[in-house]
KEDRENPA-13221 format. One line per field, with one value per residue (C-alpha): residue number from 1; z, y negated, x negated. Coordinates in pm, whole numbers, plus 50000, padded with zeros to 5 digits. Layout:
N
i <- [NUM; ...]
pz <- [Z; ...]
py <- [Y; ...]
px <- [X; ...]
END
This chain:
229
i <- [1; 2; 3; 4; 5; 6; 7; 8; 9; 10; 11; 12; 13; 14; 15; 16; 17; 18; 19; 20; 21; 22; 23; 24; 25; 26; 27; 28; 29; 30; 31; 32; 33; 34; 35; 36; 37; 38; 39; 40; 41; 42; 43; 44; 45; 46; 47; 48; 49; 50; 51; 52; 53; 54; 55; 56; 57; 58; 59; 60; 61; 62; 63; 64; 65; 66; 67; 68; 69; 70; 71; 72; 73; 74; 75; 76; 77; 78; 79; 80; 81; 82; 83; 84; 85; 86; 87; 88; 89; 90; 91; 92; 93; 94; 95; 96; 97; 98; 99; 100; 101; 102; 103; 104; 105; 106; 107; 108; 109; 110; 111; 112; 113; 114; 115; 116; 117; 118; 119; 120; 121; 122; 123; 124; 125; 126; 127; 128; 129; 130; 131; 132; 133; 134; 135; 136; 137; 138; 139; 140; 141; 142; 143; 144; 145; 146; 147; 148; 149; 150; 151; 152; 153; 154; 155; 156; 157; 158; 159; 160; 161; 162; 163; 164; 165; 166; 167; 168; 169; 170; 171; 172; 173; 174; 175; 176; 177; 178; 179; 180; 181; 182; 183; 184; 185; 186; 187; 188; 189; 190; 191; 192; 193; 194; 195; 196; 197; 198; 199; 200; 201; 202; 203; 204; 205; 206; 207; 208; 209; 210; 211; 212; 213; 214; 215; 216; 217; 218; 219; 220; 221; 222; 223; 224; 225; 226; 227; 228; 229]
pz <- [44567; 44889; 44870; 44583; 44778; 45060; 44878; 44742; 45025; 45149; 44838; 44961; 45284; 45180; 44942; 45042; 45200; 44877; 44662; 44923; 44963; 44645; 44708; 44874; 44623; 44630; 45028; 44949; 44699; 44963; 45203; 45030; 44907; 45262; 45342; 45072; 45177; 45536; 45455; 45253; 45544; 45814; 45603; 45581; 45919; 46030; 45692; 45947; 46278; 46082; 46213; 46191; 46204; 46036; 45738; 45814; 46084; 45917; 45658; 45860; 46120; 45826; 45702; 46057; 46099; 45783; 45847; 46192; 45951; 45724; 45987; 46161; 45852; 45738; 46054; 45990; 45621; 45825; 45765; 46190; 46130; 45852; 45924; 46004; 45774; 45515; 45601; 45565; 45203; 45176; 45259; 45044; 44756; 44815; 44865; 44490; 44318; 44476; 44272; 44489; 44357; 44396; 44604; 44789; 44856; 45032; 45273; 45356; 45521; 45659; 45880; 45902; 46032; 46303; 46412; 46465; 46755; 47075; 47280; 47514; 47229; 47239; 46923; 46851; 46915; 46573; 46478; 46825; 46722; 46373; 46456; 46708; 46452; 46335; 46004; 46047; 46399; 46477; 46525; 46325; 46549; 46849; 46762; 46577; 46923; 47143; 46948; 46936; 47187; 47144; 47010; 46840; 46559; 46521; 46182; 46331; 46428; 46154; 45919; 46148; 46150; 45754; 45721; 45982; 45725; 45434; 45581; 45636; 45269; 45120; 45328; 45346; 44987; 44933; 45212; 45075; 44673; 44836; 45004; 44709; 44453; 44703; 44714; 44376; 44207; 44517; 44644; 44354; 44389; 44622; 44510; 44417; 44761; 44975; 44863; 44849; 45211; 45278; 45135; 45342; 45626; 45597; 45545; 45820; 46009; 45933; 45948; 46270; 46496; 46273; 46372; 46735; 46761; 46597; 46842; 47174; 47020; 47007; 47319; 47488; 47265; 47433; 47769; 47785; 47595; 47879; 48139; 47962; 48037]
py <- [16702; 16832; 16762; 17048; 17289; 17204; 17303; 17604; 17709; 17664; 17907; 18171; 18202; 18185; 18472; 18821; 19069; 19273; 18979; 18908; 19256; 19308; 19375; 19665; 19871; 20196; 20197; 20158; 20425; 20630; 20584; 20677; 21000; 21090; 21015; 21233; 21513; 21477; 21471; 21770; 21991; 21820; 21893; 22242; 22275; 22138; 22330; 22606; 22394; 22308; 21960; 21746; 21370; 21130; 21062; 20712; 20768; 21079; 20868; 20572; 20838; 21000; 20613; 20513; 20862; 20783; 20418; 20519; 20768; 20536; 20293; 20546; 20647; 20269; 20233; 20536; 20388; 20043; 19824; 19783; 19407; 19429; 19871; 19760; 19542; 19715; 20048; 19811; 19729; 20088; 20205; 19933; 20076; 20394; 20303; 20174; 20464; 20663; 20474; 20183; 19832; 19589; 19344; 19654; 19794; 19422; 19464; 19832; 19710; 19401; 19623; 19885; 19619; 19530; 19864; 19958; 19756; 19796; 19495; 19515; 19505; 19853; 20064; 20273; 20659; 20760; 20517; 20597; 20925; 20908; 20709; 20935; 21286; 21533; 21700; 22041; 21962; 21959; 21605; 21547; 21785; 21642; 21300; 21501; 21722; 21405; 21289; 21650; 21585; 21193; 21190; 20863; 20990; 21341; 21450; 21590; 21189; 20997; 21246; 21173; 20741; 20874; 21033; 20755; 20474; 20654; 20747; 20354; 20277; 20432; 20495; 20115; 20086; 20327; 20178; 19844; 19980; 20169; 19861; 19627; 19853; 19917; 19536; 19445; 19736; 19693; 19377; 19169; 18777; 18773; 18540; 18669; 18549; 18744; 19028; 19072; 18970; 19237; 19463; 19358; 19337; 19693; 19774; 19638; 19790; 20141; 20031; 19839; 20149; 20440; 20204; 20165; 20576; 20589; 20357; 20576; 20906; 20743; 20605; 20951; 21107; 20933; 20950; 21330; 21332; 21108; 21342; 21666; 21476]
px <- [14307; 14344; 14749; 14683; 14512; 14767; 15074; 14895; 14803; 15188; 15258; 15048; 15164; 15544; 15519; 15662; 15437; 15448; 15295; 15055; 14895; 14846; 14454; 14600; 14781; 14563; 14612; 14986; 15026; 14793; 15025; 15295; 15164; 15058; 15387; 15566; 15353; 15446; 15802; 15798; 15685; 15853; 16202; 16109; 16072; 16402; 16582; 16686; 16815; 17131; 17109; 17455; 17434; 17582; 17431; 17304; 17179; 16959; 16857; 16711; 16593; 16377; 16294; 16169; 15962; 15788; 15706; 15549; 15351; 15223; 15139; 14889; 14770; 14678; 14485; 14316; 14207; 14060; 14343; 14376; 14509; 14792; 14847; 15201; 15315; 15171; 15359; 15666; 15540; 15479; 15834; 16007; 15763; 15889; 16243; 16223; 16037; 16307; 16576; 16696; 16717; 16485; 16688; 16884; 16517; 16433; 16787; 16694; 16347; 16480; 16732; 16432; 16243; 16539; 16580; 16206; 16136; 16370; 16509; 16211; 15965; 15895; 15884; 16189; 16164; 16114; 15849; 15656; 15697; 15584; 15267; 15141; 15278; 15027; 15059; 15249; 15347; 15727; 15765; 16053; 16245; 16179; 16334; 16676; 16654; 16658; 17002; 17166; 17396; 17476; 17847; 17790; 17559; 17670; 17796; 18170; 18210; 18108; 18369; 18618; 18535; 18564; 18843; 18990; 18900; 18969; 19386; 19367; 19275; 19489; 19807; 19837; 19792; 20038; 20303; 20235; 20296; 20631; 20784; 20696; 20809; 21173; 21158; 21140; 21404; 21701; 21663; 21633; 21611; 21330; 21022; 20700; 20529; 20771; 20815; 20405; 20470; 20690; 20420; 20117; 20338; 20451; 20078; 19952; 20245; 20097; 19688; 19707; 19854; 19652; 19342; 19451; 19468; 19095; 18987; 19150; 19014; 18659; 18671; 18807; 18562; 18238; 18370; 18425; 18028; 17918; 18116; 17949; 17585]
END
């Protein structure tokens, strides 16, 4: 009998923290609407800054902001023990009633989870922030404003990493389709193997140096944005 309860027990503890706060479903779903509502006027109060990040980094931003919310605002309902785990239940909720899968939903929290707390165990600027927000204040802004001038996560960057990756892609697909396809109609007699060979080759013969330049730019990139600081 007690092997029973024992292995149940085991169960319990095992099971996600959605499963296990179950109890807690109207304090979810009232976290999420508080943090809907907050969203709403904290986007309308940024609409006008023109903000340019990367879009990642907006998104998870936004995401940490909100968790930071939610956690405050479960304290405030008397859950002072679980608030923060249950603001992580809260944003994976949320994640999937705004359209993400289930399992996608479960990788999104696991690397919001990562990137809440900082190597010294210290909350992340946007969750600090987001706890300690008042509704209609301009909190929002003052996390985008601390990151306005960090080249790393600014919009012009990341559309350059795309259009990097992108030229990459597809020019060595291209260069390898070329060379195969020269290959293959004037120098007939060569074996499957080699002349894909002589296609990957070529490809990597364009990637390698186009990946080399995107890697100098960056680099001169940050130091002239550490130089400007």
């Amino acid at each position: 009998m007690k092997e029973k309860n024992t292995i149940a027990d085991k169960a319990i503890v095992e099971q996600p923290v959605s499963e296990t706060m179950t109890s807690d479903v109207p304090t979810v779903d009232a976290c999420i609407a508080h943090a809907r509502e907050v969203k709403a006027v904290q986007l309308e109060l940024i609409a006008n800054k023109n903000y340019d990040f990367a879009p990642e980094f907006y998104e998870m931003t936004i995401q940490l902001y909100l968790f930071g919310v939610m956690w405050k605002f479960a304290e405030n309902l008397g859950n002072t023990e679980g608030a923060r785990e249950l603001a992580f239940t809260a944003s994976q909720v949320m994640l999937i009633q705004d359209g993400l899968h289930k399992q996608k939903a479960l990788k999104r929290i696991d690397f919001l989870r990562k990137m809440s707390k900082l190597e010294d165990d210290h909350n992340a600027l946007a969750v600090a922030i987001g706890y300690e927000s008042e509704m209609g204040d301009h909190s929002l802004a003052e996390i985008f404003d601390h990151y306005v001038d960090d080249m790393q996560v600014s919009g012009a960057f990341w559309r350059l990493y795309d259009r990097g990756r992108k030229i990459m892609l597809y020019g060595g697909l291209l260069i390898a389709f070329l060379v195969i396809w020269f290959v293959t109609l004037f120098m007939p007699g060569n074996s499957t193997i080699a002349i894909l060979a002589a296609g990957l080759i070529a490809a990597a013969l364009f990637v390698i140096p186009v990946f080399l330049i995107g890697i100098f730019i960056y680099r001169t990139k940050i130091r002239k944005a550490k130089q400007a600081h």
